[in-house]
C-alpha positions as CSV (number, residue, x, y, z in Angstrom):
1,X,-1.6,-36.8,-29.3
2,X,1.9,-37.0,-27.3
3,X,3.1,-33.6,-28.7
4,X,-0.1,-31.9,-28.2
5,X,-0.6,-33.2,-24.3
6,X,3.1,-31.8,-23.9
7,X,2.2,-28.8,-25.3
8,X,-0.8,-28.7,-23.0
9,X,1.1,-29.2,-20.0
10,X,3.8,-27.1,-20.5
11,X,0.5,-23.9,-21.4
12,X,-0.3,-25.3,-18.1
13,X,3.1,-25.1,-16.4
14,X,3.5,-21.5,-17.8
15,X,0.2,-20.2,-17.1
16,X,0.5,-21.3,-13.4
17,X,4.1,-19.6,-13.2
18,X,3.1,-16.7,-14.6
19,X,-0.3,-16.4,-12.1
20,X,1.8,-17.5,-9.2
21,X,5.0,-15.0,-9.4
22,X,3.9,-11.8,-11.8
23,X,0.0,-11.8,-11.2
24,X,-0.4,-12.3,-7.7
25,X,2.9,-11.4,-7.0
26,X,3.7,-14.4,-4.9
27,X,0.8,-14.0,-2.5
28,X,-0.1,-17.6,-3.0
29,X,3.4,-19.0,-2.0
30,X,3.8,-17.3,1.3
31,X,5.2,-13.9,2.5
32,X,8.6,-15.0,2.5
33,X,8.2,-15.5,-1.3
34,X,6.2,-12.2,-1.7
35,X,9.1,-10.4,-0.2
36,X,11.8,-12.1,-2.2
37,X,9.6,-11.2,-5.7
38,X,10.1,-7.1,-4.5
39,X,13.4,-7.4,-3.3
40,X,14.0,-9.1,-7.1
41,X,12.3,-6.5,-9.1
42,X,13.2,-2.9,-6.3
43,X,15.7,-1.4,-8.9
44,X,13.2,-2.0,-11.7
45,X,10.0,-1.3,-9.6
46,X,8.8,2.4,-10.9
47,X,9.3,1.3,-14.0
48,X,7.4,-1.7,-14.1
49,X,4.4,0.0,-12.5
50,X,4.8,3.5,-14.1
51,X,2.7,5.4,-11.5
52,X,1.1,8.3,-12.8
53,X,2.6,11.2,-11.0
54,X,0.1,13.9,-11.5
55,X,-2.6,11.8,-11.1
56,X,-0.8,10.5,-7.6
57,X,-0.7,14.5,-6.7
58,X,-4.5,15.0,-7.4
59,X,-6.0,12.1,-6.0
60,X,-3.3,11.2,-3.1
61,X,-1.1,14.2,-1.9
62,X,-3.7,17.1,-2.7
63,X,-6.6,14.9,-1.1
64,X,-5.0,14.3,1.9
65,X,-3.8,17.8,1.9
66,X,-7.6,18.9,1.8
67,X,-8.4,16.1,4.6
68,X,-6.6,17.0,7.1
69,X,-6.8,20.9,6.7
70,X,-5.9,23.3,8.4
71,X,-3.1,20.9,9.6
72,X,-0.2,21.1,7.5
73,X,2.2,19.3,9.8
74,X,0.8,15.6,10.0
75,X,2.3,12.8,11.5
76,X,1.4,10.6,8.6
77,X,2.6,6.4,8.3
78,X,2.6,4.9,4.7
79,X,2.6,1.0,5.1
80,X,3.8,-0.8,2.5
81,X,5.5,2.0,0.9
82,X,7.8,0.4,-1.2
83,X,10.4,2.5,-3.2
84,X,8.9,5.7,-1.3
85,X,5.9,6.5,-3.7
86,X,3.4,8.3,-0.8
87,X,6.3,10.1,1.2
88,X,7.4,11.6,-1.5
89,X,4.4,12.3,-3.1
90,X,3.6,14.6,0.5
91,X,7.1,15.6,1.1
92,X,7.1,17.3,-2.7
93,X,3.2,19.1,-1.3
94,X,3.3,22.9,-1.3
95,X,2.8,23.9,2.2
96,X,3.3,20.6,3.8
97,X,5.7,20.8,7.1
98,X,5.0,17.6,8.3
99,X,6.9,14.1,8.4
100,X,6.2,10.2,6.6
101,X,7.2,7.1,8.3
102,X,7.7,5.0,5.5
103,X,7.9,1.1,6.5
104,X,8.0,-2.2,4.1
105,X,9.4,-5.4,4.6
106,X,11.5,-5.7,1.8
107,X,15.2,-4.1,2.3
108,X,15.8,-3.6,-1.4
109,X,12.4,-1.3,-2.0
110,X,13.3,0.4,1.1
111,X,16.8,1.2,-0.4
112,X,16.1,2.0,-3.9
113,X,13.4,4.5,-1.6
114,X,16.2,5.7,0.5
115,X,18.5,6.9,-2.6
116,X,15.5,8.7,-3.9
117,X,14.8,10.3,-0.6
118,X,18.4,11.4,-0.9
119,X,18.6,12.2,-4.1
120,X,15.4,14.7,-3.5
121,X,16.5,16.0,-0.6
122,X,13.8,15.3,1.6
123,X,15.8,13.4,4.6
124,X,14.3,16.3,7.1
125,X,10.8,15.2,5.8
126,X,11.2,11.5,5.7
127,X,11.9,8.4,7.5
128,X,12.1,4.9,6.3
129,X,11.9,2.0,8.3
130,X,12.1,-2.0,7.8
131,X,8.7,-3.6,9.3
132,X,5.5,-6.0,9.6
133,X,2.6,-4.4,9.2
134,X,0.6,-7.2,11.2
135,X,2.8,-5.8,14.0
136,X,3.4,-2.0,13.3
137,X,6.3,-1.1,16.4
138,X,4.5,2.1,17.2
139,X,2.1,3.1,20.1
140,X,-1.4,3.5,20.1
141,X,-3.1,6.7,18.6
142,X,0.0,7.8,17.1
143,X,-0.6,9.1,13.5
144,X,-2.6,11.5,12.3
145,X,-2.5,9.6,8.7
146,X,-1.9,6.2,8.1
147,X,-1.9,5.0,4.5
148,X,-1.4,1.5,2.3
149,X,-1.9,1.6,-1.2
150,X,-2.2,-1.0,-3.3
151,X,-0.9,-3.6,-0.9
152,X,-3.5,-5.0,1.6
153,X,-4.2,-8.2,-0.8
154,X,-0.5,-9.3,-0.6
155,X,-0.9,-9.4,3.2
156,X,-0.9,-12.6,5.0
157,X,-3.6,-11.4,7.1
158,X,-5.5,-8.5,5.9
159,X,-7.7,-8.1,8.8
160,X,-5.2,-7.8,11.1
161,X,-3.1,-5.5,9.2
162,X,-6.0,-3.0,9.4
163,X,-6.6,-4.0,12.9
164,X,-2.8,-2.1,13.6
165,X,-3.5,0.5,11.2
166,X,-6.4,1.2,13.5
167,X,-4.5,1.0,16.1
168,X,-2.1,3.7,15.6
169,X,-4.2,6.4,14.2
170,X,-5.1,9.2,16.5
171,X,-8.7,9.7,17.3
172,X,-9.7,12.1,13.9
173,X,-6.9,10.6,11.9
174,X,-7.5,9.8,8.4
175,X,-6.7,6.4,7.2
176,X,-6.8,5.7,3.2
177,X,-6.0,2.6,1.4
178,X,-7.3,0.3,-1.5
179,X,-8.9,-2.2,-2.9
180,X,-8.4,-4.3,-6.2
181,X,-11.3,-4.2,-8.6
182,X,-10.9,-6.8,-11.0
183,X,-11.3,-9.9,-8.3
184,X,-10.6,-12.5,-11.1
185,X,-7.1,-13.3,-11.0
186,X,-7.0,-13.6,-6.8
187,X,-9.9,-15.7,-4.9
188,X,-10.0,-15.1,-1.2
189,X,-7.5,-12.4,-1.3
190,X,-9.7,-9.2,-2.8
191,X,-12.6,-7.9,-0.9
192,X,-15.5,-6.3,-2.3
193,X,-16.5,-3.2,-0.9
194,X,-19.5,-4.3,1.1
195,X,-16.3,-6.6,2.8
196,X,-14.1,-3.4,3.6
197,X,-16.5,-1.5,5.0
198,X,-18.1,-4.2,7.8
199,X,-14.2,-5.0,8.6
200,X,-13.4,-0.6,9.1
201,X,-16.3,-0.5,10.8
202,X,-16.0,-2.9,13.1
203,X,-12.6,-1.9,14.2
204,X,-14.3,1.4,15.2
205,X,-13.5,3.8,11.6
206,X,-16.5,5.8,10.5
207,X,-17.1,8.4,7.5
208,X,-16.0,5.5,5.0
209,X,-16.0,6.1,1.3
210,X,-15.1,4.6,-1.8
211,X,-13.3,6.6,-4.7
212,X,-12.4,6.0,-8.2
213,X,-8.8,5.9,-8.7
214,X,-7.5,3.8,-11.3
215,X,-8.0,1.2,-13.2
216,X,-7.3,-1.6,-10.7
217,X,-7.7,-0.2,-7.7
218,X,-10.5,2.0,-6.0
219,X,-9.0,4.3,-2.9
220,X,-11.4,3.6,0.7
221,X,-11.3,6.8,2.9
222,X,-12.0,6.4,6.8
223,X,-11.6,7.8,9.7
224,X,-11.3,7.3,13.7
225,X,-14.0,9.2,15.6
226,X,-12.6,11.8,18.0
């Protein structure tokens, strides 16, 4: 009975390590610690999460294309943007003559997103910055894009986080992020999309939509009334 109630504890142990730091990615421990977990993994980031790069074309850089038409030089911010994955999906678009803000909070995604940037030679196109998204450093009705994928459930305060995504989009701007699907592994943390759309529309955002995108995630199209 010893052995098996050690064995127990230690499933226990693991099970709670691994929901803690790889499934929730640290959410549950504090920002600090959510931070630390991406500045751990950066270098190994893209090919942990193996994005699908045509997919990513179609459904992100194509479809905002089409949004914003017949503007092809956007002032677009991508919050949360880790190693670089939305600016240069856009900077990469046929036709597109605009420029990406990139901002995250961790200084190793940013980098490993930097060296790419370089490596691609899209520094005209791009600019990468170190930042809170709970308090984005830009003025009001600034963007005519603002996107977060795949990231609004690893913010301390999601609401809020909108709130200055909001903030800074110009009257007509688009703003696309995400939510999570599977809601088991994260209580409190995943809204449904009944949730989303009271919260977009009560900071003002109208036209909103929900697309399939992947398999975790469904992208949430809005956009601020002229």
């Amino acid at each position: 009975m010893t052995l098996l109630a050690l064995a127990l504890g230690l499933g226990i142990v693991c099970f709670l390590i691994w929901w803690l730091l790889i499934e929730t990615e640290g959410v549950y421990l504090g920002r600090r610690v959510v931070i630390a977990l991406y500045d751990l993994v950066a270098h190994r980031y893209d090919r942990i999460k193996q994005f699908d790069e045509y997919a990513d074309h179609v459904l992100v850089s194509q479809a905002l294309t089409a949004a914003i038409a017949p503007k092809t030089d956007p002032l677009i911010l991508d919050v949360a943007t880790g190693t670089g994955r939305v600016p240069l999906l856009m900077a990469s678009s046929a036709g597109f003559h605009g420029h990406v803000v990139g901002m995250d909070a961790s200084r190793r995604m940013l980098s490993v997103a930097r060296a790419k940037r370089i490596a691609q030679g899209f520094d005209s196109f791009i600019t990468l910055l170190r930042g809170d998204a709970s308090q984005l450093p830009f003025p009001a009705e600034h963007f005519d894009v603002v996107t977060c994928l795949e990231a609004l459930e690893f913010m301390p305060d999601q609401a809020v986080a909108l709130a200055e995504m909001a903030r800074v989009l110009k009257r007509g701007g688009i703003l696309l992020t995400t939510i999570r699907i599977d809601t088991r592994w994260m209580p409190d943390r995943t809204w449904k999309e009944s949730k989303m759309r009271e919260v977009l529309t009560a900071l003002g955002l109208r036209d909103i939509h929900f697309a399939i995108w992947q398999e975790d995630y469904s992208q949430v199209w809005a956009r601020k009334p002229m």
